[in-house]
C-alpha positions as CSV (number, residue, x, y, z in Angstrom):
1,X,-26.3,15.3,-30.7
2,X,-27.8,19.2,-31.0
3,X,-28.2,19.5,-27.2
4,X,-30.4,22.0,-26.1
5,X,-29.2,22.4,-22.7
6,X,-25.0,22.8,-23.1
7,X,-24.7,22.3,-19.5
8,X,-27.3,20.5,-16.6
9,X,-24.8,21.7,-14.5
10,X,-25.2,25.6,-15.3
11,X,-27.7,24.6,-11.9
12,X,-29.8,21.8,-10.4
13,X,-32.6,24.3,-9.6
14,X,-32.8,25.0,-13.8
15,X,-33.5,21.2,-14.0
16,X,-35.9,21.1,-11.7
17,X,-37.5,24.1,-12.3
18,X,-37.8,22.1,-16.0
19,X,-39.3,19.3,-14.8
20,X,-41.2,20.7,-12.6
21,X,-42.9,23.1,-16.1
22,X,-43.2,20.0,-17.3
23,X,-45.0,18.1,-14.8
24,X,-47.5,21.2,-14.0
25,X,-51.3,20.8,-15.1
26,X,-52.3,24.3,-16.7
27,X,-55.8,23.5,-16.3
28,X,-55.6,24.6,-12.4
29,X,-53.8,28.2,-13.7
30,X,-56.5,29.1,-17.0
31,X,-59.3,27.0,-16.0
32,X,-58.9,24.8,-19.3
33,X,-56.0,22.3,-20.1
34,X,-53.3,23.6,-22.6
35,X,-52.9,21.5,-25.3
36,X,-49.8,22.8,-26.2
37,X,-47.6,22.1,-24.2
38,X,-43.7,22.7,-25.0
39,X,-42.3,20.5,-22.9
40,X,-42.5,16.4,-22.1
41,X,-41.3,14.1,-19.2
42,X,-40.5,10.6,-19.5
43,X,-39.7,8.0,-17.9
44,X,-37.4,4.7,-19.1
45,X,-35.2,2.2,-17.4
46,X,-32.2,1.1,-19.5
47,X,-31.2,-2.4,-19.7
48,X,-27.2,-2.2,-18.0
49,X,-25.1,-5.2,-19.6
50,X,-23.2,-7.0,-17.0
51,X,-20.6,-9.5,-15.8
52,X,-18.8,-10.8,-12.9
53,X,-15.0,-9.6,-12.5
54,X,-12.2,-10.9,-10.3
55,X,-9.7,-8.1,-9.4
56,X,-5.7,-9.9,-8.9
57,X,-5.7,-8.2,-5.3
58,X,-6.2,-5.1,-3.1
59,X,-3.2,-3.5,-1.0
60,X,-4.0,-4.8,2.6
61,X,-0.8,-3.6,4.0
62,X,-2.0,-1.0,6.8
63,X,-1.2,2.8,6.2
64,X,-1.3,5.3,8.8
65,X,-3.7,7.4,5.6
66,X,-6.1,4.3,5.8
67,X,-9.9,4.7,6.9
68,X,-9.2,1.3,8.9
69,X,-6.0,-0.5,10.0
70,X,-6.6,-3.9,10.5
71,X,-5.4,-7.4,10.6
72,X,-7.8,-10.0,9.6
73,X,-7.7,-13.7,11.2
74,X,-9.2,-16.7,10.6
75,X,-11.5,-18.7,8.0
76,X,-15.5,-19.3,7.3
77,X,-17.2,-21.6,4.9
78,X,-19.6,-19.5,2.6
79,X,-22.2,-21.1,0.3
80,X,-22.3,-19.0,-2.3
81,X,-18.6,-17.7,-2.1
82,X,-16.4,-20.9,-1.3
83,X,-14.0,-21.1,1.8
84,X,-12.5,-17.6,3.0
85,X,-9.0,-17.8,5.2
86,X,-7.0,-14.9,6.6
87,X,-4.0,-15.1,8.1
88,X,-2.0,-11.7,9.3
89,X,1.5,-11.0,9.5
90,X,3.2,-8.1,11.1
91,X,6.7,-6.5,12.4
92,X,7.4,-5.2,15.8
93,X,9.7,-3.1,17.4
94,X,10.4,-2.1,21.7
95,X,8.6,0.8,22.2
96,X,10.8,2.7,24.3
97,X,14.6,2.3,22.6
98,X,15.9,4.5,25.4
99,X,15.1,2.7,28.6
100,X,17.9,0.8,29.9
101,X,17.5,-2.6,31.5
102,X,17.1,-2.3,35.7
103,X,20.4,-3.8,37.2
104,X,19.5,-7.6,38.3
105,X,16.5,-7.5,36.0
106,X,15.5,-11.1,35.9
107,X,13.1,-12.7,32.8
108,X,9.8,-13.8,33.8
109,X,7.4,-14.2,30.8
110,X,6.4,-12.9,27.5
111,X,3.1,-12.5,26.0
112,X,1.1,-11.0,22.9
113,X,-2.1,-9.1,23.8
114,X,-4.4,-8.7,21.1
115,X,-7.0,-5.9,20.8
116,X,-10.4,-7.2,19.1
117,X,-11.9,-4.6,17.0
118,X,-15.0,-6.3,16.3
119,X,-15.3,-6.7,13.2
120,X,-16.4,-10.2,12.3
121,X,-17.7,-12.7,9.7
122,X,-19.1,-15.8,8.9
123,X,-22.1,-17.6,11.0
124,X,-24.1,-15.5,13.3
125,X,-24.3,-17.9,16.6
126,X,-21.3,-17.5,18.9
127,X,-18.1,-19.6,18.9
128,X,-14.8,-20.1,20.2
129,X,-12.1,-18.8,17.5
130,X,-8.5,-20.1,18.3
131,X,-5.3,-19.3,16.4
132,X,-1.3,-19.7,16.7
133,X,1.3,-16.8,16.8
134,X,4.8,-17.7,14.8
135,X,7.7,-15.9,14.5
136,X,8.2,-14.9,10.8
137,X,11.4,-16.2,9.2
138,X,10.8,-13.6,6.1
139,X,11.5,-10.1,6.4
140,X,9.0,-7.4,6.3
141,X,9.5,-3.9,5.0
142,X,7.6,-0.7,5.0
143,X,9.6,1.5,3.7
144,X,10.4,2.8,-0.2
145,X,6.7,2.4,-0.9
146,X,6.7,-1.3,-0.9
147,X,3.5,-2.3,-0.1
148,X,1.6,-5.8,0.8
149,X,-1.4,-7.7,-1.0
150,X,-4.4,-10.0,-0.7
151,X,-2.4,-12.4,-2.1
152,X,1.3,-11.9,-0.6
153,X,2.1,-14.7,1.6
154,X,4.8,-13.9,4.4
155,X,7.5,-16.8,5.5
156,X,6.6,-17.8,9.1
157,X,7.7,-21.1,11.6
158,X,5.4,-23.4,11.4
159,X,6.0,-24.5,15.1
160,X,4.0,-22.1,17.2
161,X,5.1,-19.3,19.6
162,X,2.1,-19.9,21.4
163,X,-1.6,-21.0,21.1
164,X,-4.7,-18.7,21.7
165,X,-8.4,-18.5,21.6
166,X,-11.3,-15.7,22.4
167,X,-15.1,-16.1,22.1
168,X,-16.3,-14.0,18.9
169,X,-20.0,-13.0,19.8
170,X,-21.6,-11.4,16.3
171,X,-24.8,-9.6,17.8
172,X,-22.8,-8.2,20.5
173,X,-20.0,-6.8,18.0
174,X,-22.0,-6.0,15.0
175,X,-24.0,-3.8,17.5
176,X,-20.9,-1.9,18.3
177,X,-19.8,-1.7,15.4
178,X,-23.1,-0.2,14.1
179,X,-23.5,1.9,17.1
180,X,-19.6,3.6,16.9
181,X,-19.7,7.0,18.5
182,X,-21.2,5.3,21.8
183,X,-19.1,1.7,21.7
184,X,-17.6,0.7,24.8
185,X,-17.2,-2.7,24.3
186,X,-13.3,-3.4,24.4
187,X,-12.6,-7.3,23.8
188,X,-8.8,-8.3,24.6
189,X,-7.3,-11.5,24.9
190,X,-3.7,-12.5,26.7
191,X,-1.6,-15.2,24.6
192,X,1.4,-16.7,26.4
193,X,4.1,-17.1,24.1
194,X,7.3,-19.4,24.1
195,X,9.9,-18.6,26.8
196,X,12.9,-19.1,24.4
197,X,11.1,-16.3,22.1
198,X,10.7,-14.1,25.3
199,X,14.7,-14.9,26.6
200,X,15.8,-13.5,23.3
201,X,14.1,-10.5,23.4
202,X,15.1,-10.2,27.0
203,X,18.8,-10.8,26.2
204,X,18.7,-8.3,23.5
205,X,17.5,-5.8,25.4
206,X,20.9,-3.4,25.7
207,X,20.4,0.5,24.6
208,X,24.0,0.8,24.3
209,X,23.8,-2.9,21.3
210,X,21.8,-1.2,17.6
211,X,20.2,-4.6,17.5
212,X,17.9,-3.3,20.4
213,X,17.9,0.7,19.4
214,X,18.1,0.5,15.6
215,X,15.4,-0.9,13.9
216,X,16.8,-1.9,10.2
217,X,19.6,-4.2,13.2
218,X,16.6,-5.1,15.5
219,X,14.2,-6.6,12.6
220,X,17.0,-8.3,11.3
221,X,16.8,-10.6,14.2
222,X,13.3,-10.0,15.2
223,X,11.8,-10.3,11.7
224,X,7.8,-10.2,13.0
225,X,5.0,-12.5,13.7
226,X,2.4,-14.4,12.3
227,X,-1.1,-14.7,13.3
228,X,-2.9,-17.5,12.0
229,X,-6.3,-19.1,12.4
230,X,-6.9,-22.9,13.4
231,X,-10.2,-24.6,12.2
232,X,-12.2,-21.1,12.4
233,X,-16.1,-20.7,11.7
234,X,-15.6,-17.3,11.3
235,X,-13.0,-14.6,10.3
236,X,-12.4,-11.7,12.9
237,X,-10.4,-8.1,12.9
238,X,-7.6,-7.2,15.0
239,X,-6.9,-4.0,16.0
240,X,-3.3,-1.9,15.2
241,X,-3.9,-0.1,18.6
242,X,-1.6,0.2,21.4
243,X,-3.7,-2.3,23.3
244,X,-2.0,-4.9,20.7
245,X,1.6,-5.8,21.9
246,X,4.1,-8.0,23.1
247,X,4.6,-7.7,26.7
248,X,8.1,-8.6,28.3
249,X,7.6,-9.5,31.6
250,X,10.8,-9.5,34.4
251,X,11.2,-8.7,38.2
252,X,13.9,-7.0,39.9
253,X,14.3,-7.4,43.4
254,X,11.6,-4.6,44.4
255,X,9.3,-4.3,41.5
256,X,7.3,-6.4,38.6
257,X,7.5,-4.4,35.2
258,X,6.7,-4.6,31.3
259,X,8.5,-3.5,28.3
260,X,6.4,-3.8,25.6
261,X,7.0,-3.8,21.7
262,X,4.4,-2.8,19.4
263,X,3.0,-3.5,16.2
264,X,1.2,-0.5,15.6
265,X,2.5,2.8,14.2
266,X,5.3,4.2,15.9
267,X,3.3,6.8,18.5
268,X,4.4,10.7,17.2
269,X,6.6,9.9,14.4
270,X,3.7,9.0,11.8
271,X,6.3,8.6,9.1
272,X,8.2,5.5,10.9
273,X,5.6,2.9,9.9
274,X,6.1,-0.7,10.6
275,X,4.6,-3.2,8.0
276,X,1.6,-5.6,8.6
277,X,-1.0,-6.6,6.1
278,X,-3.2,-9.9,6.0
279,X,-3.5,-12.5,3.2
280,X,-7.1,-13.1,1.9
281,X,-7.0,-16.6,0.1
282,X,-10.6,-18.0,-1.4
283,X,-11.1,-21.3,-2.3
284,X,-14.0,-21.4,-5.0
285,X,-13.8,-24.9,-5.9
286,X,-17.1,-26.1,-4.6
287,X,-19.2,-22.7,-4.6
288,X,-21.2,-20.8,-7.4
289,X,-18.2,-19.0,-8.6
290,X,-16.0,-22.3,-9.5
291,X,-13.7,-21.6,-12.4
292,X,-13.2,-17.5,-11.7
293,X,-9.5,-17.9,-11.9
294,X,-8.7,-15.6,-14.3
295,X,-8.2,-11.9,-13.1
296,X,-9.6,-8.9,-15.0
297,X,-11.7,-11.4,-17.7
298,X,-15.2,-11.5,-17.9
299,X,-16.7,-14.5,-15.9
300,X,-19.7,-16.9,-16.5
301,X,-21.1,-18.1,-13.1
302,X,-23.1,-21.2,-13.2
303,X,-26.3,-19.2,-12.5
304,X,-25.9,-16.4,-15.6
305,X,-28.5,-14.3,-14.1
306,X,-26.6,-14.2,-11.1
307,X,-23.9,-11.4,-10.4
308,X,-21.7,-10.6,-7.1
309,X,-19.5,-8.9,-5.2
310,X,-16.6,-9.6,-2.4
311,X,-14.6,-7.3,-0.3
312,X,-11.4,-8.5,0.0
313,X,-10.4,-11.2,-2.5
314,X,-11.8,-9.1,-4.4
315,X,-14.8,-10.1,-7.1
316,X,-16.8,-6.6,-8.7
317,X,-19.6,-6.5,-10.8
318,X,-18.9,-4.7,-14.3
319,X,-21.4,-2.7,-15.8
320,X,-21.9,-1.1,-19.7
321,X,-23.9,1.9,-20.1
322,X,-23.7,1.5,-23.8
323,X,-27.5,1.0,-24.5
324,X,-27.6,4.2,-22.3
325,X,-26.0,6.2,-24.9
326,X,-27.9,4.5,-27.9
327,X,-31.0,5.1,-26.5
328,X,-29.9,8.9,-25.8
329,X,-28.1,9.0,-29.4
330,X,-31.9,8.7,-30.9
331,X,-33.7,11.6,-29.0
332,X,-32.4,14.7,-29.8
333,X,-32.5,18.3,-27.6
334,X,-32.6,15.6,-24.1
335,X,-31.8,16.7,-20.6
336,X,-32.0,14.2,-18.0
337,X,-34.0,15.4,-14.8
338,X,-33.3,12.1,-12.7
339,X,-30.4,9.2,-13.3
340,X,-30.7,6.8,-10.7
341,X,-28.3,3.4,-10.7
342,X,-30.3,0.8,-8.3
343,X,-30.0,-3.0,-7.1
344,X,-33.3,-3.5,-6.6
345,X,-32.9,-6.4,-3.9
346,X,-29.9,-8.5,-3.3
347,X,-30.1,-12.4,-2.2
348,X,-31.0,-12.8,1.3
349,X,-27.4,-12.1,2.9
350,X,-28.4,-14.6,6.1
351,X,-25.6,-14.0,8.5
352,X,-23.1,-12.5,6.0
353,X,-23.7,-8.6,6.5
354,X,-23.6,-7.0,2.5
355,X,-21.3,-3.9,2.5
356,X,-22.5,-0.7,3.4
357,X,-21.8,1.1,0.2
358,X,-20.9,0.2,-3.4
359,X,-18.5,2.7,-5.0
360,X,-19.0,3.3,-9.0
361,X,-15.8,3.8,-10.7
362,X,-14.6,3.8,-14.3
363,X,-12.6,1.0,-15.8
364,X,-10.3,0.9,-18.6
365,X,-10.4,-1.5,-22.2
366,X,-8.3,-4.4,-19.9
367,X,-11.4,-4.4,-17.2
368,X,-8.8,-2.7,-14.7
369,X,-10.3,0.6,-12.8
370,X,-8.9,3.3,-14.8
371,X,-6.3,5.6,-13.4
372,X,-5.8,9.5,-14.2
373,X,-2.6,9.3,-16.2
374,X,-1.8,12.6,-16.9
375,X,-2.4,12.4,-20.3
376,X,-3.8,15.0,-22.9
377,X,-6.6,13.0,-23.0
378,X,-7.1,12.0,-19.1
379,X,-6.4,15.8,-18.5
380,X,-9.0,17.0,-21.1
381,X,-11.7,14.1,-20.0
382,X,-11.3,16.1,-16.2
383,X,-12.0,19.6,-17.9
384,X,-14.9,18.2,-19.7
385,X,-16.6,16.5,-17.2
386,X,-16.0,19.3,-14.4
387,X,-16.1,22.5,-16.4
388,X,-19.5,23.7,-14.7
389,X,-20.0,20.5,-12.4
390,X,-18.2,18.0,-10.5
391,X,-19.2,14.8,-12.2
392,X,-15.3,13.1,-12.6
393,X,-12.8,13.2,-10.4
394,X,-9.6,11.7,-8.4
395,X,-9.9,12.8,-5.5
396,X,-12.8,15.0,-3.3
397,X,-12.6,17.1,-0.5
398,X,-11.5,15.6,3.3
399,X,-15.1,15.5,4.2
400,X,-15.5,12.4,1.8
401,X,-12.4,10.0,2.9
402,X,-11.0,8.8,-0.3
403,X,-8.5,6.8,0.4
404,X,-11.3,4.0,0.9
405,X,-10.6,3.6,-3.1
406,X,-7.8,1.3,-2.9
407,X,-6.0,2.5,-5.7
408,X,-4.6,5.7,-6.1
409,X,-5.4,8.1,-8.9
410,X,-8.2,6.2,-9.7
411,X,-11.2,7.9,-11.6
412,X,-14.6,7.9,-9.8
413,X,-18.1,9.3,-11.0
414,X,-19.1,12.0,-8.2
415,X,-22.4,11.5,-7.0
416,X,-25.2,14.7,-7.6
417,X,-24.4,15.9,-3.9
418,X,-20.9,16.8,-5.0
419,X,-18.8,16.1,-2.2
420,X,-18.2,12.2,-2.3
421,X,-17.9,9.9,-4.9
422,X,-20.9,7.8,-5.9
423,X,-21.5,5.2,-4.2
424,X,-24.9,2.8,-3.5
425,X,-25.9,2.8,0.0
426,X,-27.7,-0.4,1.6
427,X,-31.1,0.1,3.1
428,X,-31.1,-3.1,5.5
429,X,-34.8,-2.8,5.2
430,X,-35.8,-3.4,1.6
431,X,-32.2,-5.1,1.0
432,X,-31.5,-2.5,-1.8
433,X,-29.0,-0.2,-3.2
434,X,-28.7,3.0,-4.9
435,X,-27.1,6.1,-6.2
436,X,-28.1,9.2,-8.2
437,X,-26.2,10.0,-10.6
438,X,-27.3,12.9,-12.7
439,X,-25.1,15.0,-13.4
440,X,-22.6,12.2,-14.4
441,X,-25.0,11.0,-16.8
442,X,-26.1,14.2,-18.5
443,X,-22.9,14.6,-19.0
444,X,-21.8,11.5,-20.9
445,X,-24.3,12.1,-23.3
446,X,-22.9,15.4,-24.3
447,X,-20.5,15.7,-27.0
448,X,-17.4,18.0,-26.6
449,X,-14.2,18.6,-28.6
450,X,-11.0,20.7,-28.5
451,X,-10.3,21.9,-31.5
452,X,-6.7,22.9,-30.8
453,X,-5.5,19.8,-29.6
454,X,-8.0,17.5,-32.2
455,X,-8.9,15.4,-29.1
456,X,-12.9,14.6,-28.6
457,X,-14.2,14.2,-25.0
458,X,-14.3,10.7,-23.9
459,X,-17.7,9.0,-23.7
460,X,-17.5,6.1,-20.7
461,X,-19.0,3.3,-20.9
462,X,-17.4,0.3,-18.7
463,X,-18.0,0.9,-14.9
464,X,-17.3,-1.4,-11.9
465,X,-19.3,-1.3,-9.0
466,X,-16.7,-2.3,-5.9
467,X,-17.2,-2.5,-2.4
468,X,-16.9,0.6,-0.4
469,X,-17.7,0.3,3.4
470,X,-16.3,-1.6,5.4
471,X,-13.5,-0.9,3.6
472,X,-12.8,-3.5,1.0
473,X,-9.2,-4.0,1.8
474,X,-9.6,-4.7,5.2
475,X,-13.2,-6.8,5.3
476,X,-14.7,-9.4,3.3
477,X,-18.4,-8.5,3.1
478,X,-20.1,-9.7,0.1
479,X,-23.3,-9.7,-1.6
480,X,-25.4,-11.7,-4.4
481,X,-28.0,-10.6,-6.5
482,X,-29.9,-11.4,-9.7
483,X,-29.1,-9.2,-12.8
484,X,-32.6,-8.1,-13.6
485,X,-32.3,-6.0,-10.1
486,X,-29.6,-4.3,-11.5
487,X,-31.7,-1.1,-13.0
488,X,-30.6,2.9,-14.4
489,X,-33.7,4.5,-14.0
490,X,-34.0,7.7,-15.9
491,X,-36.9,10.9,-16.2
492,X,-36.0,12.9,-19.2
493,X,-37.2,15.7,-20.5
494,X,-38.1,16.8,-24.4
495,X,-39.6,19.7,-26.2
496,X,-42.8,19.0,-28.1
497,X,-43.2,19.5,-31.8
498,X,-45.7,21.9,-32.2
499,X,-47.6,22.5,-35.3
């Protein structure tokens, strides 16, 4: 294609000072309308071809670099999206590996407090959520990169520690959670645990033994626990605060006191991480996405014109911008004034709250997101599409947190505002989503080569739209929506021909 603009990029305000040329009625500046005018704007929406794709897994293991560490617990029957259960597992170590053990210390209890951090899903009415705490029988480790999936199961006892319950209230804690720089709701909840768990912890505890102060000796015998939901109605978050713990509580002859051991992070040594993650398990069986077994292959549901997405387990929806570039192919000397990618209204979402944002990111040939592999080609594609704008990238600036794209090195489109990567934002009120994307756009449908390497810039055309916010390793928000609210809405502009 002969573009006539090399570069959108060279400056928004050029593009809109185009369009805005364009647009203008010369009858208000000579008194008479010009009949020549050079320049046209149109207006098209673009058919996007698209599927439904189940991803194998997400990394759910927590990481101090995450947006959100969480542990998810519990189950909820969906009816579009089957039966979602989530059951969390998680190491723990004494958080004080120095403090010796009074003289005539005597054992009185031991208990696992649990720090809610409201994030919740399944029906909207309130209801009692109880769950059982095992001790795992499978080590867990952190360390030498090894990380944990939607789909890693973790060994546990199935004969309970110790049997809890709390009262999950979804107004109450989706306000908070909408209303976060002014939250002060803090929902804990005390679970007594067995005293033959809590005599062995007790007996243990010697600062002068490694199986108390060294941690690779300690885990050994204290492997981690289990948290696992029991007949739930709805799935709910944990938080990897402080707050969560196992207290060890004992007497001495003048005082009552607590050691406790913690799941979380190890407090100022962020490098000392203990492992926890949650397993995400759907069973689609009886719901509108029966038969999508198959990771990374393009799925059928029993509606065609339906298509969907799930945080978590994780289903995308792919798209194909080839007719995009078909339809730009035809019109030469083309500069695109406006790209924007739109849902126009998703399926009423009832009690199950959609995500927040949808990110757009490239996939490869096998329908996995593509990753920057340092190849001529990857390294070229990054040159290309960034040479006068950002339109590609791996990763932004801190200001956009990227490490809410679960896997690293992974190519995104950057949206028009440069400083995050695209993403559709929900508007609760008209139940839509969308993105601009024009830069990205204007530059796909430019041709470049380098002529010392023989290597032609890449032109993209398989895309995935995957959940963003809540992040999608730690929630399970979903949404559905009919394929004919899927729209790329595009102004263009064109010289005339003049006689």
């Amino acid at each position: 294609m002969n573009l006539w603009v090399k570069r959108i990029a060279l400056g928004l305000s050029a593009v809109v000072a185009l369009f805005l040329f364009a647009c203008l009625d010369d009858e208000s500046i000579l008194g008479f309308r010009n009949q020549n005018q050079k320049f046209k704007v149109s207006y098209i929406e673009i058919p996007i071809e698209s599927s439904v794709l189940l991803f194998d897994s997400l990394r759910t293991s927590n990481s101090i670099n995450d947006p959100v560490n969480r542990l998810l617990v519990g189950s909820y029957e969906d009816p579009v999206f089957g039966r979602i259960t989530a059951e969390a597992y998680a190491q723990m170590r004494p958080s004080n590996t120095g403090r010796a053990k009074e003289t005539g210390a005597v054992f009185d209890s031991v208990t696992m407090h649990l720090h809610l951090d409201l994030y919740n899903y399944g029906g909207s009415s309130s209801s009692e959520e109880s769950f059982t705490i095992h001790r795992l029988t499978e080590m867990m480790s952190f360390r030498g990169g090894n990380d944990y999936y939607t789909n890693t199961s973790v060994a546990y006892d199935p004969i309970p520690l110790g049997t809890g319950s709390e009262i999950i209230k979804p107004a109450l804690f989706n306000e908070e959670l909408d209303d976060f720089t002014t939250a002060d709701t803090i929902i804990t909840t005390d679970v007594r645990l067995n005293d033959e768990f809590g005599l062995d912890l007790f007996d243990n505890w010697d600062i002068t033994k490694k199986s108390f102060t060294d941690f690779d000796d300690f885990s050994k015998i204290f492997k981690g626990l289990a948290i696992v939901g029991n007949n739930n109605s709805k799935v709910f978050g944990i938080s990897l605060s402080d707050s969560t713990r196992v207290a060890l509580h004992y007497h001495t002859a003048t005082d009552t006191l607590v050691l406790n051991y913690y799941i979380s992070f190890v407090r100022d040594v962020p490098k000392l991480g203990l492992a926890s993650t949650s397993k995400i398990v759907a069973e689609r069986n009886t719901s509108s996405l029966a038969g999508l077994t198959s990771p990374y292959a393009e799925f059928t549901p029993a509606n065609p014109n339906k298509l969907y997405i799930q945080s978590g387990v994780p289903v995308v929806t792919k798209l194909n911008f080839s007719k995009f570039l078909e339809f730009c192919d035809t019109i030469e000397n083309l500069v695109i004034n406006s790209a924007e990618l739109s849902i126009g209204s998703i399926d009423e979402p009832q009690s199950f709250r959609p995500p927040q944002s949808l990110y757009l990111q490239l996939i490869d040939n096998t329908n996995r997101l593509k990753r920057y592999d340092g190849s001529k080609q990857d390294s070229l594609d990054l040159i290309f599409y960034n040479n006068k704008v950002r339109s590609l990238s791996t990763a932004l600036s801190a200001t956009e947190n990227t490490s809410r794209i679960s896997k690293s090195n992974t190519l995104g489109v950057v949206e028009d505002r440069q400083d995050r990567f695209a993403q559709l934002s929900y508007n609760s009120n008209t139940k839509s989503y969308n993105s601009f994307i024009t830069l990205f756009m204007q530059e796909l449908i430019e041709q470049e080569s380098n002529a010392d390497l023989n290597i032609t810039k890449s032109r993209f055309t398989n895309f995935a739209l995957y959940p963003g916010n809540p992040f999608a390793a730690k929630s399970i928000n979903r949404i559905s929506f009919n394929k004919e609210n899927l729209k790329l809405k595009i102004f263009y502009t064109t010289p005339t021909q003049n006689d």
